[in-house]
TORVEX-76117 format. One record per residue (C-alpha): x, z, y; residue in three letters. Coordinates in steps of 0.25 Angstrom, whole numbers, plus 5000, padded with zeros to 4 digits. Each point is the difference from the previous one (the first is absolute). Layout:
BEGIN
+------+------+------+-----+
!   px !   pz !   py !   r !
+------+------+------+-----+
!    X !    Z !    Y ! ALA !
...
+------+------+------+-----+
//
This chain:
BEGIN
+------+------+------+-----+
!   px !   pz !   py !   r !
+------+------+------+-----+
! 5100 ! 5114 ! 5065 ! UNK !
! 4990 ! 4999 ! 4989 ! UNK !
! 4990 ! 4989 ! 5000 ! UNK !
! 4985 ! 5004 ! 5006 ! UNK !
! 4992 ! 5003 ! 4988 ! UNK !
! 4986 ! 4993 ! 5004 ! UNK !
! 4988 ! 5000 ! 4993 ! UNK !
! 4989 ! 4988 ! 5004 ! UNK !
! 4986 ! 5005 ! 5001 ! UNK !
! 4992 ! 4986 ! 4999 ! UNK !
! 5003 ! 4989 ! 4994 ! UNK !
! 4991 ! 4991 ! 5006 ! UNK !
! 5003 ! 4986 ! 5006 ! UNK !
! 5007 ! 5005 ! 5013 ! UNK !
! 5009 ! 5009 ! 4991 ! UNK !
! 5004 ! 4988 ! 4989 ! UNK !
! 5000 ! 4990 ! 5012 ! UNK !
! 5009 ! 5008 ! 5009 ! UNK !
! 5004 ! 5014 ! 4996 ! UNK !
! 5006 ! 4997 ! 4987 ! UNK !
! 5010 ! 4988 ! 5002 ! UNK !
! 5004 ! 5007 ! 5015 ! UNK !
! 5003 ! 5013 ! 4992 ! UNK !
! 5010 ! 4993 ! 4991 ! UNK !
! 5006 ! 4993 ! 5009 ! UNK !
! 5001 ! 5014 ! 5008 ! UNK !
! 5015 ! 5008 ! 5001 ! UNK !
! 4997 ! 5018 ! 4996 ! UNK !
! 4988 ! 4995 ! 4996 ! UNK !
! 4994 ! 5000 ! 4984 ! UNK !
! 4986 ! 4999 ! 4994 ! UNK !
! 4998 ! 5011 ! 4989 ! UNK !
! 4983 ! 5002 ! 4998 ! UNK !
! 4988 ! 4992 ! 5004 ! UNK !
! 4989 ! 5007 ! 5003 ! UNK !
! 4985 ! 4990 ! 4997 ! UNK !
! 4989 ! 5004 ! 4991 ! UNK !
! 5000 ! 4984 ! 4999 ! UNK !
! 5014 ! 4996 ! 4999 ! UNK !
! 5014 ! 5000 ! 4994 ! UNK !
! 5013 ! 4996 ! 5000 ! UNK !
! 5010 ! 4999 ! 4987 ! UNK !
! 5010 ! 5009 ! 4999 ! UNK !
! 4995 ! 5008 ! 5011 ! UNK !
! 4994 ! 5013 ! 5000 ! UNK !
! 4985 ! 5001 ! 4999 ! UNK !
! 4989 ! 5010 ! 5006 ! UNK !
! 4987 ! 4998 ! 5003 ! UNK !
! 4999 ! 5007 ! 5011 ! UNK !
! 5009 ! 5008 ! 5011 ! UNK !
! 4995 ! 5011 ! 4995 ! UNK !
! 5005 ! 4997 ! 4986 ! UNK !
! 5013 ! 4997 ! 5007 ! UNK !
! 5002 ! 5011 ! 5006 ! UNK !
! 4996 ! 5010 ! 4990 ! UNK !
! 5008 ! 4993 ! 4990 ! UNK !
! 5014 ! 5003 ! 5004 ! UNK !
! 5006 ! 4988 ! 5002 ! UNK !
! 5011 ! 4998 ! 5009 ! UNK !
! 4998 ! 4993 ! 5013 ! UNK !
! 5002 ! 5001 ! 5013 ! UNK !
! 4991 ! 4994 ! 5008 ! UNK !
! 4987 ! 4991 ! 5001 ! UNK !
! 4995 ! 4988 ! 5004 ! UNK !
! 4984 ! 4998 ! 5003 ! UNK !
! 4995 ! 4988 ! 4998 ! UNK !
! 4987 ! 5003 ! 4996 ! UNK !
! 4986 ! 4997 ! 5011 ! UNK !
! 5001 ! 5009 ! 5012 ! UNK !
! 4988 ! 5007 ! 4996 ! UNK !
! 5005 ! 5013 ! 4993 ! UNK !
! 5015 ! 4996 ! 5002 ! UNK !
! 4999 ! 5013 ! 5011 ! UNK !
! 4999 ! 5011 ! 4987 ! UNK !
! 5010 ! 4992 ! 4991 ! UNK !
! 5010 ! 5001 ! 5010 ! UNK !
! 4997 ! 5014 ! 5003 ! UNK !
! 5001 ! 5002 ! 4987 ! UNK !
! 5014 ! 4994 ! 4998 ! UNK !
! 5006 ! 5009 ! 5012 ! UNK !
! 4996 ! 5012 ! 4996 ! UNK !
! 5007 ! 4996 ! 4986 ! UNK !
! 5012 ! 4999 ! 5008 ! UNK !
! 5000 ! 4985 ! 5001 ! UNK !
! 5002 ! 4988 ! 5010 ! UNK !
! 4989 ! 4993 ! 5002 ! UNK !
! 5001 ! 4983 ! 5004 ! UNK !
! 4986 ! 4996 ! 5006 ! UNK !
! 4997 ! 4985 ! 4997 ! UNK !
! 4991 ! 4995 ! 5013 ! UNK !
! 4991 ! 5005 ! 5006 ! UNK !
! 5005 ! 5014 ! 4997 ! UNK !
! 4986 ! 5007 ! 4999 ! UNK !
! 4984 ! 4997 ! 5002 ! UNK !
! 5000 ! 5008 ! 5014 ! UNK !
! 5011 ! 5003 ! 5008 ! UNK !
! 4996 ! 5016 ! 5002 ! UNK !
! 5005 ! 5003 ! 4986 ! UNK !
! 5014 ! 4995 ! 5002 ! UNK !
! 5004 ! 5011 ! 5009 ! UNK !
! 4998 ! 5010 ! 4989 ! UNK !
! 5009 ! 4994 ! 4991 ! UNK !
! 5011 ! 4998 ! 5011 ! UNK !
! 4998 ! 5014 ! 5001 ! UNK !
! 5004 ! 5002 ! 4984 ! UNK !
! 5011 ! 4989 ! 5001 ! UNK !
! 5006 ! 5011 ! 5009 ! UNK !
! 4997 ! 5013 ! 4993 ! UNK !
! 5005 ! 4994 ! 4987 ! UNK !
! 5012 ! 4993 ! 5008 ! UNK !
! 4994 ! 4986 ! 4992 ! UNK !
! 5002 ! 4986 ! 5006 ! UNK !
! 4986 ! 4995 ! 5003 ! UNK !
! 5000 ! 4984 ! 5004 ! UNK !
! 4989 ! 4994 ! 5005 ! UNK !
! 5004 ! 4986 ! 4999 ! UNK !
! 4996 ! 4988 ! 5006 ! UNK !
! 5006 ! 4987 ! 4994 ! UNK !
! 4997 ! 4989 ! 5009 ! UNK !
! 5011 ! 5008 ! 5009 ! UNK !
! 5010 ! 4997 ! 4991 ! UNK !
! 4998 ! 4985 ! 5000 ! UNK !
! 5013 ! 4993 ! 5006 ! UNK !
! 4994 ! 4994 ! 5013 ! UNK !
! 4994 ! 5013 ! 5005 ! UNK !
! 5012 ! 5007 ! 5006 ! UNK !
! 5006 ! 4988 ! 5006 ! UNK !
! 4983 ! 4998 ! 5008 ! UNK !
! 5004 ! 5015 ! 5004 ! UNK !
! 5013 ! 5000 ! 5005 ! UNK !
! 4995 ! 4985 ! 5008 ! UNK !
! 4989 ! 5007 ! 5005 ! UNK !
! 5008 ! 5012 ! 5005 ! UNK !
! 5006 ! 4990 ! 5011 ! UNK !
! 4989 ! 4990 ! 5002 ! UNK !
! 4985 ! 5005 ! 5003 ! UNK !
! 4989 ! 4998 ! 4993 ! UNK !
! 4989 ! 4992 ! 5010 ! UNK !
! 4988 ! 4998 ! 4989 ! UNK !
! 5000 ! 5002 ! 4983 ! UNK !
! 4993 ! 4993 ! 4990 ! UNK !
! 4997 ! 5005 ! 4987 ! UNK !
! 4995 ! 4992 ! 4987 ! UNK !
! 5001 ! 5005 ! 4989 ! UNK !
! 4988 ! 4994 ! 4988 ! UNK !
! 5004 ! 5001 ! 4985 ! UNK !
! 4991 ! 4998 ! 4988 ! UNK !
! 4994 ! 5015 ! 4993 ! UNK !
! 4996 ! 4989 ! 4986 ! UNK !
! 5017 ! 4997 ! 4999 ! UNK !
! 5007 ! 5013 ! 5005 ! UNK !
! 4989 ! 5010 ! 4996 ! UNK !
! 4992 ! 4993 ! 4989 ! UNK !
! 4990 ! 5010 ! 4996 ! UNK !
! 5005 ! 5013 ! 5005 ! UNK !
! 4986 ! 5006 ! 5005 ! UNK !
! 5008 ! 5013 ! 5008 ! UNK !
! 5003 ! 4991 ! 5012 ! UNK !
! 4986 ! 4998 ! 5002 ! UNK !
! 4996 ! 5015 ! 4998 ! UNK !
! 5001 ! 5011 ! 5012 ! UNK !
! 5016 ! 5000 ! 5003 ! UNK !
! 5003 ! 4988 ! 4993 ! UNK !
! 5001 ! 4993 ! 5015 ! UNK !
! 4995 ! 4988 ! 4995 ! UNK !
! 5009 ! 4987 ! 5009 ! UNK !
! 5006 ! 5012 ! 5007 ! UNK !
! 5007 ! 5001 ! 4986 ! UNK !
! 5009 ! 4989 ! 5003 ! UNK !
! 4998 ! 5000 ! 5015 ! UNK !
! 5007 ! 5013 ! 5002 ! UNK !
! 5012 ! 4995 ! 4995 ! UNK !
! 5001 ! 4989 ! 5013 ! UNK !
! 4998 ! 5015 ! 5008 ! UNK !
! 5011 ! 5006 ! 4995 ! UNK !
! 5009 ! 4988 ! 5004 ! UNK !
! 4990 ! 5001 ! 5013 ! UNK !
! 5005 ! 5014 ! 5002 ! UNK !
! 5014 ! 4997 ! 4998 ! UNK !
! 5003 ! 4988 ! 5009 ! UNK !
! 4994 ! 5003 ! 5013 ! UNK !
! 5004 ! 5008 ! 5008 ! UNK !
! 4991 ! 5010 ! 5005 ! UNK !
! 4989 ! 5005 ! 4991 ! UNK !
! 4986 ! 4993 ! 5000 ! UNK !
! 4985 ! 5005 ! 4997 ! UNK !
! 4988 ! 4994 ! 4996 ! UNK !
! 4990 ! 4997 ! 5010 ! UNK !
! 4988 ! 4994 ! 4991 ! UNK !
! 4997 ! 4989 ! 4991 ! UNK !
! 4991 ! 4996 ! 4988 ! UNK !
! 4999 ! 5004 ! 4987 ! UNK !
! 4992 ! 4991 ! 4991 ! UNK !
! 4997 ! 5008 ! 4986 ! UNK !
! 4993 ! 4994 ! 4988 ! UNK !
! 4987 ! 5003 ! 4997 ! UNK !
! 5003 ! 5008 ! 4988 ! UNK !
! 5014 ! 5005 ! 5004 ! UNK !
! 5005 ! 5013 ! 5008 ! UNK !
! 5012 ! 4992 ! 5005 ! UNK !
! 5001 ! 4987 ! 5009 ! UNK !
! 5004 ! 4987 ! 4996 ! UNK !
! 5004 ! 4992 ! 5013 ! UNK !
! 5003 ! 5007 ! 5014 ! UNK !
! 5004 ! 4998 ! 5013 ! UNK !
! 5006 ! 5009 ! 5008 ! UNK !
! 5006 ! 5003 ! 5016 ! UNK !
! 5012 ! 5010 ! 5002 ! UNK !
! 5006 ! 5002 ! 5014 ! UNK !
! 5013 ! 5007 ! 5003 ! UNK !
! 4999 ! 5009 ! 5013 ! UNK !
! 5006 ! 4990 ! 5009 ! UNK !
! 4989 ! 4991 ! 4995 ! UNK !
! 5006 ! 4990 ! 4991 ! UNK !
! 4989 ! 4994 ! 4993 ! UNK !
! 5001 ! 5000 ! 4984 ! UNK !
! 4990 ! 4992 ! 4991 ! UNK !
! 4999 ! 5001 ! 4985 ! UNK !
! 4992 ! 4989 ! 4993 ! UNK !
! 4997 ! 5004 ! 4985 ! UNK !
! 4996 ! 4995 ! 4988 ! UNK !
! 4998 ! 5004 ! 4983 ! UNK !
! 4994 ! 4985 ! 4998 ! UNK !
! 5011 ! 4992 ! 5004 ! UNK !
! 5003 ! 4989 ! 4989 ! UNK !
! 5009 ! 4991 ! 5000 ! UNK !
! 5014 ! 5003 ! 5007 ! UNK !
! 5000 ! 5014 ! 5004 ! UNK !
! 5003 ! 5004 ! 5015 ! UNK !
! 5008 ! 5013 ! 5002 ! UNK !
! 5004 ! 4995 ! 5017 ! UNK !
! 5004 ! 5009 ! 5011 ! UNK !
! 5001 ! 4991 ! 5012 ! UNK !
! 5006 ! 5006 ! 5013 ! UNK !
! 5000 ! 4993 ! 5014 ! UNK !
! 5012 ! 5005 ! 5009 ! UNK !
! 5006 ! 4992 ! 5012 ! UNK !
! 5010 ! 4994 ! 4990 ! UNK !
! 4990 ! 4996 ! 4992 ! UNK !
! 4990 ! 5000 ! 4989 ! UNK !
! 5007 ! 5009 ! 4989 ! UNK !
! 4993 ! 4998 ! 4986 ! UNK !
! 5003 ! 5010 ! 4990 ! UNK !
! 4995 ! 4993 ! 4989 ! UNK !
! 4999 ! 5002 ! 4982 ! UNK !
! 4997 ! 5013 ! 5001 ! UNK !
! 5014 ! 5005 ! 5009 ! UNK !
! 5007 ! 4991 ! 4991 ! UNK !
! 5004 ! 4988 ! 5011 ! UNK !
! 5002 ! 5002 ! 5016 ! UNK !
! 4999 ! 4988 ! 5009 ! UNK !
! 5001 ! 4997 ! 5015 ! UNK !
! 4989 ! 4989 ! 5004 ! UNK !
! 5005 ! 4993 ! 4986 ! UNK !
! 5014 ! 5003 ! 4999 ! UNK !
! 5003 ! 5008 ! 4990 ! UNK !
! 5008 ! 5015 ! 5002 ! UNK !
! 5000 ! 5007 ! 4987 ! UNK !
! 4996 ! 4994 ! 4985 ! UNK !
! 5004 ! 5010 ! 4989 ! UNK !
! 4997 ! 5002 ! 4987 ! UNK !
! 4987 ! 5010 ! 4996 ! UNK !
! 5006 ! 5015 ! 4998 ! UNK !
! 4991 ! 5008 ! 5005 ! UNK !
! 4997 ! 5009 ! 4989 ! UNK !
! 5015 ! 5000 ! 4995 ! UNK !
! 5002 ! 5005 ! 5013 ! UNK !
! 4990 ! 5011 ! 4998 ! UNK !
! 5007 ! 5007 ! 4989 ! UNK !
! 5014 ! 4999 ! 5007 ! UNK !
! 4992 ! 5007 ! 5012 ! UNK !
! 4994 ! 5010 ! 4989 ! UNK !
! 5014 ! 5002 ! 4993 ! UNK !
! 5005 ! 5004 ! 5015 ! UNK !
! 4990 ! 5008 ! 5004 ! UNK !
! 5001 ! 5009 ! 4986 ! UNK !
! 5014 ! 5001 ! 5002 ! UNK !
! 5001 ! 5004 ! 5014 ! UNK !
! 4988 ! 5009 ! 4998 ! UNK !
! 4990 ! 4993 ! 5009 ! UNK !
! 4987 ! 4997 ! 5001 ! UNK !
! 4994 ! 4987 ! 5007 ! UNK !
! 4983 ! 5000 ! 5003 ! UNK !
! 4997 ! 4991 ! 5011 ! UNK !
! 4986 ! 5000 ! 5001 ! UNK !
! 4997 ! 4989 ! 5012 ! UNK !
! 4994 ! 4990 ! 4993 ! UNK !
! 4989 ! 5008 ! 4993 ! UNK !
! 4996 ! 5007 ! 5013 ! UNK !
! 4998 ! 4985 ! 5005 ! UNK !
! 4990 ! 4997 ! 4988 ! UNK !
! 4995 ! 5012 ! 5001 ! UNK !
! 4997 ! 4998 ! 5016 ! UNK !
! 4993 ! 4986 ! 4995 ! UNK !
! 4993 ! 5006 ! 4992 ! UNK !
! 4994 ! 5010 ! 5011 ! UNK !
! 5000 ! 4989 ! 5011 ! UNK !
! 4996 ! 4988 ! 4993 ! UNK !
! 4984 ! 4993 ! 4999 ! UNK !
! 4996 ! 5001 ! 4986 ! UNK !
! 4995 ! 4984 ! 4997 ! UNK !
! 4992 ! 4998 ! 4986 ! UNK !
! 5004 ! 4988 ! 4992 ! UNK !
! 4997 ! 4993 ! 4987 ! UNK !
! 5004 ! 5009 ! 4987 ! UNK !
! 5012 ! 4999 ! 4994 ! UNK !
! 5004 ! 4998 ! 4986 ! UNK !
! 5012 ! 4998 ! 4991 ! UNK !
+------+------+------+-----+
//
């Protein structure tokens, strides 16, 4: 089978960081146009938009979205209804309502639509699942604090309405929430606390309960410096499981079960290649209903402004 034609749209840090290297590195997959009215690669094809892509006759397959979740909803409209696939970088829109509509269109067009959600696809999370499947979860701590100035230096849509702000990085520790346990959780209540001049919160906490009552908190954080902290600790009666690098290293009260090398987004495009293939689709949109409920649920606390 031929290569997937792909074509990148945005080529921000995310994209170079992340989408480019996992792509090469990725079997039925090849990169053939970027998209970015402020990018380029060399010996790529170039278009300013995906308008321009589309409309220029160019040969591709499918697309990749890597551009701020604010808008992303009409460009991957747009792709489906050009007959394309459609690969939604995280989180794949600003609400969860409009995702329904372009399930729908993945459908009509029989086009893969997938929603992904990397941090699934880091090495330590499917051996958390399967240990969880057996043992139960009595209580889970979540702490997850990064620094916006080095992962986001001044990109002012995170702060904006669906930018989601420390959910940004947060949601990533609920889709590895909502892949592990074993029965689904929902938010109970928390705190939010939002810069003075910012639509989006900066630092959170947040409870979760399951409907057998385990307890879930989240403890959240876009002002960490120093060493950054992507912990899932789970307390079970063989003891304290620690989830631990952002699902990259699984550990038993200090013993280690699982260290692997990062793959998550190589993983991602293998996932991609198969869904194409096989003519699927995969839009899971658990962990955005679980921001979106913090968002609902959650005091709003106003703190010092936040800048760059």
């Amino acid at each position: 089978m031929s290569p997937i034609r792909l074509a990148l749209v945005g080529l921000g840090k995310i994209a170079r960081d992340q989408h480019l290297p996992a792509i090469a590195a990725t079997e039925g997959i090849e990169l053939v146009a970027v998209a970015s009215r402020n990018a380029s690669l060399d010996g790529v094809a170039h278009f300013a938009t995906l308008t321009e892509l589309l409309a220029s006759g160019e040969a591709i397959d499918a697309v990749a979205l890597c551009t701020p979740p604010q808008g992303r909803h009409a460009f991957a409209a747009q792709a489906l209804a050009a007959g394309k696939h459609v690969l939604l970088e995280k989180p794949p829109g600003a609400t969860v309502s409009e995702l329904g509509p372009l399930v729908s269109a993945a459908q009509a067009s029989e086009r893969t639509l997938f929603a992904t959600w990397h941090s699934r696809f880091a090495p330590a999370v499917e051996p958390a699942r399967a240990f969880l499947a057996e043992v139960a979860p009595r209580a889970v701590r979540v702490t997850w604090k990064e620094d916006v100035r080095v992962w986001h230096p001044g990109q002012r849509w995170i702060w904006e309405p669906g930018g989601l702000g420390v959910f940004d990085p947060a949601i990533n520790a609920l889709s590895i929430l909502t892949t592990i346990l074993p029965r689904p959780v929902f938010v109970t209540g928390g705190d939010l606390s939002f810069p003075s001049n910012c639509a989006a919160p900066i630092a959170a906490t947040v409870a979760f309960a399951d409907a057998d009552g385990l307890k879930v908190e989240a403890d959240l954080d876009f002002l960490q410096t120093g060493p950054q902290s992507w912990d899932i600790e789970v307390d079970t009666d063989r003891g304290t499981l620690l989830l631990a690098k952002g699902g990259a290293e699984l550990s038993l009260d200090g013993q280690v079960l699982s260290a692997q090398p990062e793959a998550e987004y190589r993983n991602i495009y293998k996932r991609f290649v198969e869904l194409v293939e096989t003519g699927g689709s995969d839009v899971d949109l658990a962990p955005l209903q679980l921001v979106a409920d913090a968002f609902l649920l959650g005091r709003r606390l106003e703190v010092a402004p936040f800048h760059d």
